[in-house]
C-alpha positions in Angstrom: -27.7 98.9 -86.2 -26.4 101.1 -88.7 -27.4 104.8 -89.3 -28.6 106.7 -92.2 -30.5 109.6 -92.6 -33.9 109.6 -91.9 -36.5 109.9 -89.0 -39.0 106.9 -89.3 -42.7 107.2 -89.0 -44.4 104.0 -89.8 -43.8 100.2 -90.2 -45.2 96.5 -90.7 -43.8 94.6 -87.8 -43.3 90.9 -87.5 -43.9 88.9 -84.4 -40.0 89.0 -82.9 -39.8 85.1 -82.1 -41.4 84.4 -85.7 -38.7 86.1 -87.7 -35.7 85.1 -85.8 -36.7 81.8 -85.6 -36.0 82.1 -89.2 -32.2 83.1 -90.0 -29.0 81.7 -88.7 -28.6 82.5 -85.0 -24.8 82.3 -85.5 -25.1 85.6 -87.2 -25.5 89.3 -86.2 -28.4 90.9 -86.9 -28.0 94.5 -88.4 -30.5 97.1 -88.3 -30.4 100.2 -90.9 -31.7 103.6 -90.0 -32.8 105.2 -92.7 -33.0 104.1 -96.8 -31.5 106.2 -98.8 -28.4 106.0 -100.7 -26.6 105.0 -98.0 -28.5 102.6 -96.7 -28.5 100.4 -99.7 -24.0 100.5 -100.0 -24.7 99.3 -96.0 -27.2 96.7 -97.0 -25.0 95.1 -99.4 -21.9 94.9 -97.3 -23.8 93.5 -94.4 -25.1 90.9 -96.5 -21.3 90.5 -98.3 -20.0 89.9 -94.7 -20.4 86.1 -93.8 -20.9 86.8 -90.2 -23.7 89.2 -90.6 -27.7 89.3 -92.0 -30.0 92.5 -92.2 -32.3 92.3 -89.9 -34.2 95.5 -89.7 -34.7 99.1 -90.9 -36.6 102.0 -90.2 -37.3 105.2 -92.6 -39.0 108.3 -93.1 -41.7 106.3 -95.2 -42.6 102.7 -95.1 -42.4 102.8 -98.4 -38.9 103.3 -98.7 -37.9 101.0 -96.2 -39.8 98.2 -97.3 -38.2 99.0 -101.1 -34.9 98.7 -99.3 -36.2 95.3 -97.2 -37.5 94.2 -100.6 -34.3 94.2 -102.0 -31.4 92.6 -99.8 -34.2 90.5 -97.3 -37.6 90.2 -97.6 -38.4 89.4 -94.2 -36.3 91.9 -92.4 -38.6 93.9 -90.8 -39.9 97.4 -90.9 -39.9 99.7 -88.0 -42.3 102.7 -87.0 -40.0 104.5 -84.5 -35.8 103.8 -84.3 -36.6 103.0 -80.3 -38.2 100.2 -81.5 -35.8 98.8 -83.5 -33.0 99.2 -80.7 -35.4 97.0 -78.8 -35.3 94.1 -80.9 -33.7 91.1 -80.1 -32.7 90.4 -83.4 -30.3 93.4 -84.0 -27.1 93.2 -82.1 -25.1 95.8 -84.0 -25.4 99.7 -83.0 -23.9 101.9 -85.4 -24.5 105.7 -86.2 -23.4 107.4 -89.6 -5.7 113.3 -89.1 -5.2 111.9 -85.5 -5.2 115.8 -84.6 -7.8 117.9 -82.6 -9.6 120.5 -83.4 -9.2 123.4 -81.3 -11.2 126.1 -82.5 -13.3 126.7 -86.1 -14.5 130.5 -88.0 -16.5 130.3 -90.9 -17.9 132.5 -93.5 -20.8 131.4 -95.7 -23.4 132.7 -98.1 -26.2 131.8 -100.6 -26.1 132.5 -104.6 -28.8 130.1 -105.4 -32.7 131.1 -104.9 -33.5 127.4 -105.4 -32.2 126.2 -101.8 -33.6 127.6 -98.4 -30.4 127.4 -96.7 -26.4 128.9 -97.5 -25.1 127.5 -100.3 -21.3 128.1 -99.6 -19.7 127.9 -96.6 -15.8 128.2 -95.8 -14.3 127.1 -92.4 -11.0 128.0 -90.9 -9.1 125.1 -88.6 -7.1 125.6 -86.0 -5.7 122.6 -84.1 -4.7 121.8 -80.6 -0.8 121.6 -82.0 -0.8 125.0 -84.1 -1.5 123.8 -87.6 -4.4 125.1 -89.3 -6.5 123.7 -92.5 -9.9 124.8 -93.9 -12.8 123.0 -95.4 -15.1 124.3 -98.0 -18.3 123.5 -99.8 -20.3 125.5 -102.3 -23.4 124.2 -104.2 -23.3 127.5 -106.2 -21.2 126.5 -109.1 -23.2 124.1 -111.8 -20.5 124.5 -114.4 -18.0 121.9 -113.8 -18.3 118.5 -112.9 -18.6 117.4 -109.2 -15.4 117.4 -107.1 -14.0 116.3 -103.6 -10.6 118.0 -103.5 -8.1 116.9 -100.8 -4.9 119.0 -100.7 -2.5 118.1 -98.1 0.5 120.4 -98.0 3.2 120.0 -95.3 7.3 121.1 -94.9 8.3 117.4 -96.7 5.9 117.4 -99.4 2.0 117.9 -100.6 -0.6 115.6 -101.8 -3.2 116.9 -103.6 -6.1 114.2 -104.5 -4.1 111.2 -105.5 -1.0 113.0 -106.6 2.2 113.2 -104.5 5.4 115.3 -104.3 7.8 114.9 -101.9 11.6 115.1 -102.6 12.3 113.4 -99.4 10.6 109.7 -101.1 11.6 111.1 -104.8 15.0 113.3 -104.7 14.6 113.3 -109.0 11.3 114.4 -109.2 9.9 117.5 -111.3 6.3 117.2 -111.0 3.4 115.5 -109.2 3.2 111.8 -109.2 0.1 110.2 -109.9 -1.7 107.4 -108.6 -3.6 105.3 -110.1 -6.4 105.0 -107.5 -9.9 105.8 -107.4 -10.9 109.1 -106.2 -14.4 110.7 -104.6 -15.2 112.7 -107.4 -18.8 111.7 -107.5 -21.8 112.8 -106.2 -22.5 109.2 -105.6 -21.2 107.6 -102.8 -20.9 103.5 -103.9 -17.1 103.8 -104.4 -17.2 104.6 -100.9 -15.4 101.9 -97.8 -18.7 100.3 -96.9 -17.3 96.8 -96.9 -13.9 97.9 -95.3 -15.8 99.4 -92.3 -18.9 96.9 -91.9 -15.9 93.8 -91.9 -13.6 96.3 -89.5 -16.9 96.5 -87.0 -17.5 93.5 -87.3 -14.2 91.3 -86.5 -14.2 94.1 -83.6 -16.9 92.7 -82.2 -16.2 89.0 -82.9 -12.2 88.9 -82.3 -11.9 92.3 -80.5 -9.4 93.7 -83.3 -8.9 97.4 -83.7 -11.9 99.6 -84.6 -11.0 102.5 -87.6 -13.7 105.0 -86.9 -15.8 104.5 -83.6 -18.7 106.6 -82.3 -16.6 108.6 -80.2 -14.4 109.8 -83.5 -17.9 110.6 -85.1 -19.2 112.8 -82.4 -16.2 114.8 -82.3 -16.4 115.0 -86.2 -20.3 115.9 -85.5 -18.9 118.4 -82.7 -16.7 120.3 -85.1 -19.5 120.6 -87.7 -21.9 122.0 -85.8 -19.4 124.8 -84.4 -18.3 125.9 -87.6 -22.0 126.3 -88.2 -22.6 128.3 -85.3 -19.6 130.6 -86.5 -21.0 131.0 -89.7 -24.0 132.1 -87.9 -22.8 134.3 -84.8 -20.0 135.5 -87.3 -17.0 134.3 -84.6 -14.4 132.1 -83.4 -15.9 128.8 -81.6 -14.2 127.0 -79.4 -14.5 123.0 -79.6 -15.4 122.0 -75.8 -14.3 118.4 -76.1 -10.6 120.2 -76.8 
């Protein structure tokens, strides 16, 4: 089952026997919680993967989630309530949307713009388990430049900043950043996002047991770290990450 945002609230459900009897039982069945944007990159690389079929969703509105039904299978079926859908015999797959750890997180935030009921900037201090520190910001207050998703790496061999690079260990001539030609996340959008790459890496995990990229674990500690930087923007101090 994979996850998107969303609580579900009402469905049209199929008789279980009925709609299995109905697809390839040499396939997984994936369920999709939620419909929004992300739902519909999910939808079409479950149905890109040759192993797979989508098999169920469950939204906020019917509405949307028979749009989303409507457009990559028909007969998948509509849930009421996400319990439901985990009971369904036809959906096998359970999935909810630096190698270091995160220690401890401060963060400052603040709101500019009266058209949002929640801080519109926030800026988080890192600290890691091994001393090194990073930070991670987001503001929704500045409309005059085009969306952007800037990574900056800097470390004592080199930097990378979005897709450029400097390093005189790899380039001993260089003068300036090198840059790749490579797509970058500079989009509000999200369907030049891995979809494909993770629902195929999932999947030959389950099928031929090979390495999983990004498990539930990894997205609970992610989750973890969020919600502490949140509560120091809040309390106005230091948190500590438990799972440290």
């Amino acid at each position: 089952m994979l996850g998107d945002a969303g609580i579900p609230t009402s469905s049209t459900i199929l008789p279980s026997g009925e709609y299995r009897m109905r697809h390839d039982k040499n396939r997984l069945g994936v369920g999709i919680r939620g419909a929004g944007q992300v739902a519909y990159e999910h939808a079409k690389a479950i149905e890109n993967n040759p192993h797979l079929y989508f098999a169920a969703v469950c939204s906020r509105t019917e509405e949307s989630a028979q749009k989303l039904a409507a457009q990559y299978n028909p007969e998948a079926k509509v849930y009421r309530h996400y319990e439901d859908m985990l009971a369904d015999a036809a959906v096998d797959i359970v999935r909810y949307l630096s190698g270091k750890e995160v220690e401890e997180v401060f963060a400052y935030r603040c709101k500019k713009r009266p058209d949002f009921d929640y801080d519109t900037t926030l800026v988080a201090s890192i600290k890691f388990r091994d001393g090194s520190i990073g930070k991670l910001s987001a503001s929704l207050d500045g409309l005059c430049f085009p969306y952007q998703f800037n990574i900056d790496l800097l470390v004592t061999e080199g930097a990378i900043r979005d897709n450029r690079i400097y390093s005189k260990i790899l380039f001993p001539e260089q003068t300036d950043f090198i840059t790749l030609s490579s797509d970058t996340p500079n989009s509000g959008a999200v369907d030049h996002h891995p979809f494909q790459q993770e629902i195929d890496n999932l999947t030959d995990h389950i099928l031929h047991d090979a390495p999983i990229l990004s498990d539930v674990a990894d997205a609970c500690n992610s989750m973890e770290i969020v919600l502490a930087i949140e509560e120091s923007a809040a309390t106005g101090k230091p948190i500590k990450i438990k799972s440290a």
